[in-house]
N, C-alpha and C positions, 0 to 999 in steps of 0.2 A: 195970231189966230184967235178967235173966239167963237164959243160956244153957240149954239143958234138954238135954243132949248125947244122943245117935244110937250107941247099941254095941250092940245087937239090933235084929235085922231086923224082930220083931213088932211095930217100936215104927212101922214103916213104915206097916203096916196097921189099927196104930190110927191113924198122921197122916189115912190114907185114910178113914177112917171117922168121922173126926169133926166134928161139923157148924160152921163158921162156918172161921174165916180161920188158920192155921198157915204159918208161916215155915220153912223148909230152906235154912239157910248151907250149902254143902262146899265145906271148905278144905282145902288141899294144904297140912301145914306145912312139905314143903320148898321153897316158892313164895315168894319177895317180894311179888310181886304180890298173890297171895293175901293174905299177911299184908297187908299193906296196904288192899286190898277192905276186911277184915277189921275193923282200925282205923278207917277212914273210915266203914263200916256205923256201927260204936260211937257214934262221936263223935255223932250226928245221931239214932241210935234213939230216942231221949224222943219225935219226932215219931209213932212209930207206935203203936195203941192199948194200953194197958198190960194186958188182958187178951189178948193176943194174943200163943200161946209162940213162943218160939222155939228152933228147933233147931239145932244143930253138928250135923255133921259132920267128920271126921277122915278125910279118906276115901283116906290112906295108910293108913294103920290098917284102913279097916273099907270097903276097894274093892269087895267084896261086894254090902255094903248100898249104897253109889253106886250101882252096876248096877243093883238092885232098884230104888229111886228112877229112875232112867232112865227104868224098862224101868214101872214102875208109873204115874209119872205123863207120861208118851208125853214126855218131852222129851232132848235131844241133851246126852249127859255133856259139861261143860265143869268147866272149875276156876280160881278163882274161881268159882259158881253160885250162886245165891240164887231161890228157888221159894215165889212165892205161892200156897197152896192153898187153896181155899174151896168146902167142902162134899164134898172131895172128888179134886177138878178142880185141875189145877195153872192159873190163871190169869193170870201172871206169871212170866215167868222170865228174869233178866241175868244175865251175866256181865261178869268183869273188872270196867274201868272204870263199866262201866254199870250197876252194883249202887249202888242210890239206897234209902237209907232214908226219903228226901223223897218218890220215886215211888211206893214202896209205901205210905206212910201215904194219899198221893191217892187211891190203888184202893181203898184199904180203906173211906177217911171218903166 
């Protein structure tokens, strides 16, 4: 699996409009934590379906687009964050610790 990274806003509103299951990592890379999230997301992705993108975020870089995500799919900016979307709709969303690449392959399968 690889990353499909997040550096235009419009790429927001194609996430929103695309039909079936889209992933939204945003990582802070000046966070440990984050990095780590990050890592730990890696290591366990093979579980989630391999046509399923997934997105970065850099959102020291690109706090705009965060905000946009926020503000688009109705949830509470965190970092570490990780946004399951399907159809639309963000249907999942953890932070920190609680970012499971095992939970979301459950929601999806």
């Amino acid at each position: 699996m690889q990353w499909k990274n997040i550096t235009d806003p419009e790429q927001v509103s194609q996430i929103k409009n695309r039909q079936g299951y889209s992933l939204i990592f945003k990582h802070s890379t000046r966070c440990s934590v984050s990095a780590m999230a990050k890592r730990r997301f890696e290591l366990d992705w093979d579980s989630i379906p391999s046509d399923t993108p997934l997105y970065f975020l850099d959102l020291i870089t690109y706090r705009n687009i965060s905000n946009q995500i926020a503000e688009t799919f109705q949830v509470h900016h965190e970092s570490p964050q990780i946004l399951l979307i399907k159809d639309g709709e963000c249907v999942l969303d953890a932070s920190h610790s609680d970012i499971s690449a095992e939970e979301i392959a459950e929601t999806i399968i």
